[in-house]
N, C-alpha and C positions, 0 to 999 in steps of 0.2 A: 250502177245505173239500172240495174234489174234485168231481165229478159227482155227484149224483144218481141213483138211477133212475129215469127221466119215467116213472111210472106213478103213479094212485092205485090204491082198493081195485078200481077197475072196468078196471087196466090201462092206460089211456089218461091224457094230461099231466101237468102237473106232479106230484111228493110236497107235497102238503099234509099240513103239520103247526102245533096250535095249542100252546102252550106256555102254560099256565093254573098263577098266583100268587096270594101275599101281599105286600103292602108291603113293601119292602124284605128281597126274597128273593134277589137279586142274580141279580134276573129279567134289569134293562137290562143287566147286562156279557154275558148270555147273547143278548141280540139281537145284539149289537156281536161274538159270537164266531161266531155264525151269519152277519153281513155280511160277515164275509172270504168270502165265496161270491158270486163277480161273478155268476152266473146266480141268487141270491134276491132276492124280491119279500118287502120285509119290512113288517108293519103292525103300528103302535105302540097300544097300549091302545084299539081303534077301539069296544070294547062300554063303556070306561070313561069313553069321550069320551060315548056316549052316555047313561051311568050321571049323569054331572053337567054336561051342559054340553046335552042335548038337548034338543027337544022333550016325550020322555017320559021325561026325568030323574027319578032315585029316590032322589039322595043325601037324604039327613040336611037338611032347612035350617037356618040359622041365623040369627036375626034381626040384622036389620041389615047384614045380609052379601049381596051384591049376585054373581054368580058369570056371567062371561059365557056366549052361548049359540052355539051352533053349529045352526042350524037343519035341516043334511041330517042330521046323524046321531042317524037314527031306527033302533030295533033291527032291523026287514026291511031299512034301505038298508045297513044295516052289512054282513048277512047275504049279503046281493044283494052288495055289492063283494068279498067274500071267495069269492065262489061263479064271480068272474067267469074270463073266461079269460085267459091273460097267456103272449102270446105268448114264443118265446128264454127263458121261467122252466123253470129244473128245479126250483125249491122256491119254495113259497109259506108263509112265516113269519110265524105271528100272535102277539105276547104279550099277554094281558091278564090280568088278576084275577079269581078268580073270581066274586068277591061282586058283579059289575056285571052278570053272568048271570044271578044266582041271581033266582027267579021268570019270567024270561023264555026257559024253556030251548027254546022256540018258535024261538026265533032263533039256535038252533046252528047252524053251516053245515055242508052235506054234503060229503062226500068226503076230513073231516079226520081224521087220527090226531090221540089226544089225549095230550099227557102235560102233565106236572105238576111242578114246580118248589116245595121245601119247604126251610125253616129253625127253628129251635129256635128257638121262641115268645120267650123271652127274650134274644135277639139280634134277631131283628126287630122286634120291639113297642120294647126299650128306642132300636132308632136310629131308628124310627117318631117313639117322645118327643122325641128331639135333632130331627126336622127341625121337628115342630110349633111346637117351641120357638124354633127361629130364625126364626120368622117373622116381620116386622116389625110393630110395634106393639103385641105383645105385653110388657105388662107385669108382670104376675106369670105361675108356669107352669101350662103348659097340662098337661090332663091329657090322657095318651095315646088315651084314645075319642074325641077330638075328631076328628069325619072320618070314624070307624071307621063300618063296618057295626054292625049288629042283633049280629052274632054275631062280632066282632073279626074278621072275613077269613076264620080259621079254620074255623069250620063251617060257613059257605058254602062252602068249598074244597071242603072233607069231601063235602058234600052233593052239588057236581058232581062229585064220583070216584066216588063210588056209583052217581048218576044215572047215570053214560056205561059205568061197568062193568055195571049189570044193563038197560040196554037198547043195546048193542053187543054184548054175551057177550063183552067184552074185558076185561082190566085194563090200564086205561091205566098209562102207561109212568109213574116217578114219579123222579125225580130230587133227591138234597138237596144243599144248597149247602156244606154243613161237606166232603161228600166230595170237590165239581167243588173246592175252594179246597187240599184234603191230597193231591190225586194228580189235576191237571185231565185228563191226556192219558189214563189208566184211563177215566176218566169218559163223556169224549165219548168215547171208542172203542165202548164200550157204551151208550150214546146212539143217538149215528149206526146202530150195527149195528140197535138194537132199530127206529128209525125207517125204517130201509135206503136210507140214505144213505152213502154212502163219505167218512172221515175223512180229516182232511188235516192235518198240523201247523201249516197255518199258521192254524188256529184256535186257536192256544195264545198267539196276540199281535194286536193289533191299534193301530187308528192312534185317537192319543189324541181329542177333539172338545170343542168349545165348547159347541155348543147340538147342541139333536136334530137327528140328521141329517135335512136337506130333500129327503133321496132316499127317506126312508120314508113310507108313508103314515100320518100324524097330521093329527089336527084343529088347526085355527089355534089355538082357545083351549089347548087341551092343550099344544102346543106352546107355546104364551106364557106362559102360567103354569110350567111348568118350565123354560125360558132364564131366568123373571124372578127366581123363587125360589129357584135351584137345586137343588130335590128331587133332581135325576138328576149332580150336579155330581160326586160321584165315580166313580159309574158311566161318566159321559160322560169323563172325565176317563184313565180305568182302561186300560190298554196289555196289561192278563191278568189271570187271573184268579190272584192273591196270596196266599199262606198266611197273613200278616200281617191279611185278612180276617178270618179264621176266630181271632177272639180269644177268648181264656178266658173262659168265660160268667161274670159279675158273680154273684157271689152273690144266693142268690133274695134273702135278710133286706136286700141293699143296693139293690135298686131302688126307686124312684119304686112309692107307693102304686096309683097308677094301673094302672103296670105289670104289679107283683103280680096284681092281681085279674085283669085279662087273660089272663094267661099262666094261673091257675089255672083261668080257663072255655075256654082251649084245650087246656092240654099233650096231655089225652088225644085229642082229632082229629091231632093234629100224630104222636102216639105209634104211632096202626094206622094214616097212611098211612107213617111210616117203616120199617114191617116189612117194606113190601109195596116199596120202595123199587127200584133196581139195585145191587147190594151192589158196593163198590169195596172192591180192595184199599190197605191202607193205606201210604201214603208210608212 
């Protein structure tokens, strides 16, 4: 990925930047293209780890459903680890969801640029359906809000773009996945420049993985749960980012009911942050 410029907004260490998603936005293959960078310190969903696995967990319960716990990650210690100092790092790489923020916007850490990762409601929600669906001992199918936030990911997205654009006087950076998949090296070149960081090709491939890498900061449970499920199994799997992603969207009339309704209470958050996007030229 190149060097970095060791500055934040105040001049001094590392570029901190967070990278804020939806479910299967092809957020992980973007960490995994950010880790070709021996000088980043990368941290895996640490707000999401404590969205369902903390002491002040917010997810959705479900009866009968038992979900392990992580007892340090509390929204201030998450806050506090992302704020720390890290020696030899030129970039300090956050990915998480937004919806794991949303009401705790207390716990934003300082000194980050923020930008945003987005995909057509109907590609992510319907391969959201496919992973719920493989879950084991599920015997008839699950419907897509299973898991989901109050507002399907999407307007919690929505909600922290707004928040960080009208109190930073920024518009954070926003990036969509249809484009990094039709012209990846456009993409991160306008990425990296808007971030100001120096592009490097060899962001354009990386080394395939098994489970989450152990060199990132992730919670045990987070981690265990995605090595056991393989939620991340293509991603972790992924050596680039591949056009063959970027599939012809299923017609709306042929998806899962569940789907439909979803994608109908996003499209339009999904629609004004992709105006506001980094326009890529196309392959």
């Amino acid at each position: 990925m190149g060097q970095t410029a060791s500055k934040t907004s105040n001049g001094n260490g590392p570029t901190r930047v967070m990278l804020w998603g939806v479910p299967r936005s092809l957020s992980t293959a973007f960490v995994k293209c950010v880790d070709t960078m021996e000088s980043a310190e990368i941290f895996l969903e640490p707000f999401s780890s404590a969205y369902f696995f903390g002491p002040e967990k917010r997810c959705p319960t479900v009866e009968g459903l038992q979900t392990p716990e992580d007892p340090e990650y509390k929204y201030g210690w998450v806050k506090k680890q992302l704020e720390g100092e890290f020696q030899g790092k030129d970039l300090i790489f956050c990915k998480d969801m937004g919806f794991a923020i949303d009401g705790r916007y207390d716990a934003i850490p300082e000194g980050y640029q923020h930008t945003f990762i987005i995909r057509q409601p109907a590609k992510a929600l319907m391969s959201y359906h496919k992973v719920v669906n493989s879950y084991p001992h599920h015997t008839e199918e699950v419907s897509v809000k299973y898991g989901l936030s109050k507002g399907y990911a999407y307007k919690e997205l929505y909600d922290l773009y707004e928040h960080l654009r009208k109190t930073t006087g920024k518009k954070p950076i926003i990036i969509d996945a249809d484009d990094l998949c039709r012209n990846p090296e456009a993409a991160l070149r306008k990425y990296c420049k808007a971030i100001g960081v120096k592009f490097n090709k060899s962001m354009l491939s990386w080394k395939q993985y098994d489970v989450v890498n152990p060199k990132w900061h992730c919670s045990p449970s987070f981690a265990m749960l995605n090595n056991a499920m393989k939620t991340y199994g293509r991603a972790l799997e992924s050596t680039g980012f591949a056009s063959d992603t970027d599939q012809t969207q299923v017609p709306e009339n042929e998806l899962p009911q569940g789907v439909q309704e979803c994608v109908g209470e996003v499209q339009d958050y999904y629609n004004k942050m992709y105006e506001q996007r980094l326009k890529v030229p196309i392959k």
